[in-house]
C-alpha atoms as an extended CHARMM CRD file, in Angstrom:
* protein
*
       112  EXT
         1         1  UNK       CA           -102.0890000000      -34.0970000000       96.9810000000  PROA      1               0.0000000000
         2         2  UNK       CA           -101.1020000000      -30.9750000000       98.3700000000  PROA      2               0.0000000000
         3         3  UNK       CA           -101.6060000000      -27.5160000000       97.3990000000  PROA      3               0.0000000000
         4         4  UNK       CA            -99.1610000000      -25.3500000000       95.6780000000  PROA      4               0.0000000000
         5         5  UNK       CA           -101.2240000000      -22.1580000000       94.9840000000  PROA      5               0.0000000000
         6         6  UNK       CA           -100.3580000000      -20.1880000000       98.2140000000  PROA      6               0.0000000000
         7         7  UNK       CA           -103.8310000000      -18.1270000000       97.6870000000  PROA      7               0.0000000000
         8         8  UNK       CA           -106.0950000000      -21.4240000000       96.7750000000  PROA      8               0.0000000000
         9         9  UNK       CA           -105.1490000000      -22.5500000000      100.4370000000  PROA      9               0.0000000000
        10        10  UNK       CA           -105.9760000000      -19.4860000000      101.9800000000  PROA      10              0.0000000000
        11        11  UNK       CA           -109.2460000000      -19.6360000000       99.8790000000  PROA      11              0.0000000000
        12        12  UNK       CA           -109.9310000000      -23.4830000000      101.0430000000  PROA      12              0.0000000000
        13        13  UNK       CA           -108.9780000000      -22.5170000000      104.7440000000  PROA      13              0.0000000000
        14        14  UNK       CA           -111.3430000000      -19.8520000000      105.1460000000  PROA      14              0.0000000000
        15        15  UNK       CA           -114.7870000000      -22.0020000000      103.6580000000  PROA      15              0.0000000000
        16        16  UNK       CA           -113.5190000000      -24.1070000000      106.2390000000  PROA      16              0.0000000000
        17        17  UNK       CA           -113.7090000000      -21.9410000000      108.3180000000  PROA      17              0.0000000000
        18        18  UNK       CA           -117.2650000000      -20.2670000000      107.1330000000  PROA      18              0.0000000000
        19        19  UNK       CA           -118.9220000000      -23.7430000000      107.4560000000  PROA      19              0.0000000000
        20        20  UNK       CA           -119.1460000000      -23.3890000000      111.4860000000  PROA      20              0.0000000000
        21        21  UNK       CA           -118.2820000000      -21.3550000000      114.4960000000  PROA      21              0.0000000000
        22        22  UNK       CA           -119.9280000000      -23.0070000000      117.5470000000  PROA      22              0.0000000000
        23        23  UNK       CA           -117.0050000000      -25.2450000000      119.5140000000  PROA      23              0.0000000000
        24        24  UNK       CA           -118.0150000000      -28.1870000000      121.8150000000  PROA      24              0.0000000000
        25        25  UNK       CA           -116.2210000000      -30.0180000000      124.0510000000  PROA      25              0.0000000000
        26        26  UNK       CA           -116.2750000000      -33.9110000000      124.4810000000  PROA      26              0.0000000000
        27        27  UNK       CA           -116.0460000000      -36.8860000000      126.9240000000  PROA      27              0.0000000000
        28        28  UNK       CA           -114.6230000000      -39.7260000000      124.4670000000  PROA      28              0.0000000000
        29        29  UNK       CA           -114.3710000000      -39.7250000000      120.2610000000  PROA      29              0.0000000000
        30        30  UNK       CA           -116.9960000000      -37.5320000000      118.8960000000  PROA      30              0.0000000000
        31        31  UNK       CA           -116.8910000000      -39.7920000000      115.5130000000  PROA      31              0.0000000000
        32        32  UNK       CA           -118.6270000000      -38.4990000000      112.3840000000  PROA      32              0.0000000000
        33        33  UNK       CA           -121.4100000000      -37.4760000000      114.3410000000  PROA      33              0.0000000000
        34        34  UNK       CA           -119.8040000000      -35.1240000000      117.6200000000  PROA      34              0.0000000000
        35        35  UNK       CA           -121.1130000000      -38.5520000000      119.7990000000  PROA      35              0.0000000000
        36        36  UNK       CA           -120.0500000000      -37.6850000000      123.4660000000  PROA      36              0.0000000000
        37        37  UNK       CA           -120.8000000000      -34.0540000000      124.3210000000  PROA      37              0.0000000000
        38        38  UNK       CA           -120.3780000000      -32.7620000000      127.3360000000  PROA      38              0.0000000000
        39        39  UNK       CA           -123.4650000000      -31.8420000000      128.9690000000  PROA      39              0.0000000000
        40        40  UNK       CA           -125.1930000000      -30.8350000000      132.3280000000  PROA      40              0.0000000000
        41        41  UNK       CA           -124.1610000000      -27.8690000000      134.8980000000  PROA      41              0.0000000000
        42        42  UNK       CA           -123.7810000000      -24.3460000000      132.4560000000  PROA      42              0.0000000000
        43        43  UNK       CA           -122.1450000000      -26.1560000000      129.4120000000  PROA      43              0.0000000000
        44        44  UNK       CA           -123.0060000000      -24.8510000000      126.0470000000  PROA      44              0.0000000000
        45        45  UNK       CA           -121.1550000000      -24.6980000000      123.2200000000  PROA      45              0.0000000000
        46        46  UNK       CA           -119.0010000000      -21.2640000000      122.5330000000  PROA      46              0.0000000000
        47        47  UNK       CA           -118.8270000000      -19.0770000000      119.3390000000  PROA      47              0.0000000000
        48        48  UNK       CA           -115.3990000000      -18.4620000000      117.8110000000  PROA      48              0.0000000000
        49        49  UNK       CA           -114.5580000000      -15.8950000000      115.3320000000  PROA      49              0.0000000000
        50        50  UNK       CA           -112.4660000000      -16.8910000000      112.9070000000  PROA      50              0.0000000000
        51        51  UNK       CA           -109.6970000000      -14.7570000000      111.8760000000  PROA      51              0.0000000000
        52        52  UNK       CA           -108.0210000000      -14.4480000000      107.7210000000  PROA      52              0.0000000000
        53        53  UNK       CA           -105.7270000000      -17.4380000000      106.4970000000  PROA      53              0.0000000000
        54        54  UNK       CA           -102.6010000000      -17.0260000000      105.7490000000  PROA      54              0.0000000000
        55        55  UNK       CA           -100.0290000000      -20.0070000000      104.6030000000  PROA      55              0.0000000000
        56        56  UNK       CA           -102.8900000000      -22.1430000000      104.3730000000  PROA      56              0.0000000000
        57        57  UNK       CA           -103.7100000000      -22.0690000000      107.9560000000  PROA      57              0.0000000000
        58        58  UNK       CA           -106.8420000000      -20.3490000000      109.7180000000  PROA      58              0.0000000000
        59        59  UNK       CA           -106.9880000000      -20.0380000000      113.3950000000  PROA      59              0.0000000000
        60        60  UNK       CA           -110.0210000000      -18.9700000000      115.8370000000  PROA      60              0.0000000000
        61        61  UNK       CA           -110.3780000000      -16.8170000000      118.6230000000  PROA      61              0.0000000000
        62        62  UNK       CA           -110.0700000000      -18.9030000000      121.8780000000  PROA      62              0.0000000000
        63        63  UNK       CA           -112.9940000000      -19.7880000000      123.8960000000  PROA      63              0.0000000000
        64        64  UNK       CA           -114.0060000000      -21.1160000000      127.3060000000  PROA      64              0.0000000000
        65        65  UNK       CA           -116.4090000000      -23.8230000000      127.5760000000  PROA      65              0.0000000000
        66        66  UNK       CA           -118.0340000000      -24.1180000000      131.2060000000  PROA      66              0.0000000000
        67        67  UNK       CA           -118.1410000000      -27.7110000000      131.9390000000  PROA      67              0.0000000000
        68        68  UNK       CA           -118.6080000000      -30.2550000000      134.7630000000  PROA      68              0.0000000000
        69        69  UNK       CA           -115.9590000000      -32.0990000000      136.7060000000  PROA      69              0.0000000000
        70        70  UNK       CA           -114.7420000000      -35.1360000000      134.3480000000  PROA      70              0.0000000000
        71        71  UNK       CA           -112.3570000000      -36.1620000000      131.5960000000  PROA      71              0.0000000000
        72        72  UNK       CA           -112.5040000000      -34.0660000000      128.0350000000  PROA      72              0.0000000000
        73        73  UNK       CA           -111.2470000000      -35.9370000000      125.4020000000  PROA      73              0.0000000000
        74        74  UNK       CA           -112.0490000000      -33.7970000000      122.4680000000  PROA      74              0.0000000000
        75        75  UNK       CA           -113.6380000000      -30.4870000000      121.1240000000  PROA      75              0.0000000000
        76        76  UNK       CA           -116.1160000000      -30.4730000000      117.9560000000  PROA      76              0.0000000000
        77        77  UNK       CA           -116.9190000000      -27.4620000000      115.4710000000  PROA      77              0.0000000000
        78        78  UNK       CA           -120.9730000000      -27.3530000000      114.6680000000  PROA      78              0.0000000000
        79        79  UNK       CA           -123.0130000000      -24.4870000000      112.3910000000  PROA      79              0.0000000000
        80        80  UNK       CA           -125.1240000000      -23.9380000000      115.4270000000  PROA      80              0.0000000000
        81        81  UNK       CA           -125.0200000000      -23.2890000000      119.4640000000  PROA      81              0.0000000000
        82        82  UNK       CA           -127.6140000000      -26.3240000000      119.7100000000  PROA      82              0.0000000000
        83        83  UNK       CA           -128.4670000000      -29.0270000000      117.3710000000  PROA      83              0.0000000000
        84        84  UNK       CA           -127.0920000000      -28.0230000000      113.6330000000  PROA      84              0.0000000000
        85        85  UNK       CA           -124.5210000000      -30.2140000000      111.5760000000  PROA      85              0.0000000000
        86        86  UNK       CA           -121.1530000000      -31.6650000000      112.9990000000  PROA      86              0.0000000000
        87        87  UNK       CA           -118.0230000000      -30.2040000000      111.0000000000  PROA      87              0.0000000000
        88        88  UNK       CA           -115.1250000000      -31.6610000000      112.3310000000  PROA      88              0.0000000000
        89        89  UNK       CA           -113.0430000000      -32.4410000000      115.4840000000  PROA      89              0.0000000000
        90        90  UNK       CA           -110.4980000000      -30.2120000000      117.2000000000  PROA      90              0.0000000000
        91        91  UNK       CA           -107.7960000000      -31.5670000000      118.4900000000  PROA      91              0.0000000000
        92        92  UNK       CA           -107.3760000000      -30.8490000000      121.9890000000  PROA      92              0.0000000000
        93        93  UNK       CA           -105.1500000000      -31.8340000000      124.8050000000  PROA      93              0.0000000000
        94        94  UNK       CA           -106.5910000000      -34.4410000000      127.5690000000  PROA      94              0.0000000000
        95        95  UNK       CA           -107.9740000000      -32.2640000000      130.2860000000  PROA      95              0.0000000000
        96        96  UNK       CA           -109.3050000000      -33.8740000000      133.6170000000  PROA      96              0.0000000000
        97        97  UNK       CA           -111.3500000000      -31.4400000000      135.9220000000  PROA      97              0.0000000000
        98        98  UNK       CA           -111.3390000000      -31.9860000000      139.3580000000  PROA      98              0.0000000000
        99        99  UNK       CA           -114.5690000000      -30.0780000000      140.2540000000  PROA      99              0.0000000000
       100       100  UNK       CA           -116.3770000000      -27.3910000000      137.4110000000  PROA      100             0.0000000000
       101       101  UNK       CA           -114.1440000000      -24.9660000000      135.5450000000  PROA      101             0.0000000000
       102       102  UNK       CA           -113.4090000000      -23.9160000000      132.2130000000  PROA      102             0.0000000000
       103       103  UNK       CA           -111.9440000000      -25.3050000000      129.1270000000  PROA      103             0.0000000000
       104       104  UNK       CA           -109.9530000000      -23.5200000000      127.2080000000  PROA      104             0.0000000000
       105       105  UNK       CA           -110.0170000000      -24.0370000000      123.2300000000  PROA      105             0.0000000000
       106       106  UNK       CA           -108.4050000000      -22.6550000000      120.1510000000  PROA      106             0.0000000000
       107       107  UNK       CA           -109.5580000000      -23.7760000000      116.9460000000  PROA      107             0.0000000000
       108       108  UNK       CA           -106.9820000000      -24.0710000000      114.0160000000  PROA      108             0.0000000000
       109       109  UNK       CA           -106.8650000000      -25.7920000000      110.4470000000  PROA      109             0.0000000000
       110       110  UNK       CA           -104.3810000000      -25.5970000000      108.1280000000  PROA      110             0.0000000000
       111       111  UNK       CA           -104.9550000000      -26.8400000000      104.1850000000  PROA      111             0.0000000000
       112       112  UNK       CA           -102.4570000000      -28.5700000000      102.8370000000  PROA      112             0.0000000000
């Protein structure tokens, strides 16, 4: 079912949006769970701020995640820089790093 109230999306983007603002980034599927984080060297997760919906669709700032030379799959949305509750998965493109850089991530959901 999709939405046709214009303003009940906007309304359902933005508690998305309110339930978590810490982005992760992964090595394979991070499932329900956000299995396969990234880890080691100065990773950590980044804060995003989300910005107001409109058509349905919220968007966050971008962030850089600091991570290790490897293969990132994924990024994750959590409630908290360490531990808390997994939200959801970002879609990302396949990134390979050849030796530590950054990743570059901007969150986005739109309500249908």
């Amino acid at each position: 079912m999709s939405i046709a109230v214009a303003a009940t999306k906007n309304a359902l983007a933005e508690t998305y949006g309110a339930l978590g603002g810490w982005i992760s980034a992964h090595t394979g599927a991070p499932g329900t769970n956000g299995a396969n984080e990234a880890s080691g060297g100065a990773y950590s997760r980044k804060q995003t701020t989300w910005g107001t919906a409109s058509g349905g669709t919220i968007t966050g700032s971008e962030v850089e995640i600091d991570a290790e030379a490897g293969t990132y799959t994924a990024a994750g949305l959590w409630t908290a820089e360490n531990g808390g509750t997994f939200i959801d998965t970002v879609a990302v493109v396949a990134t390979t790093l050849g030796a530590p850089g950054k990743l570059r991530v901007t969150p986005t959901y739109t309500q249908t």
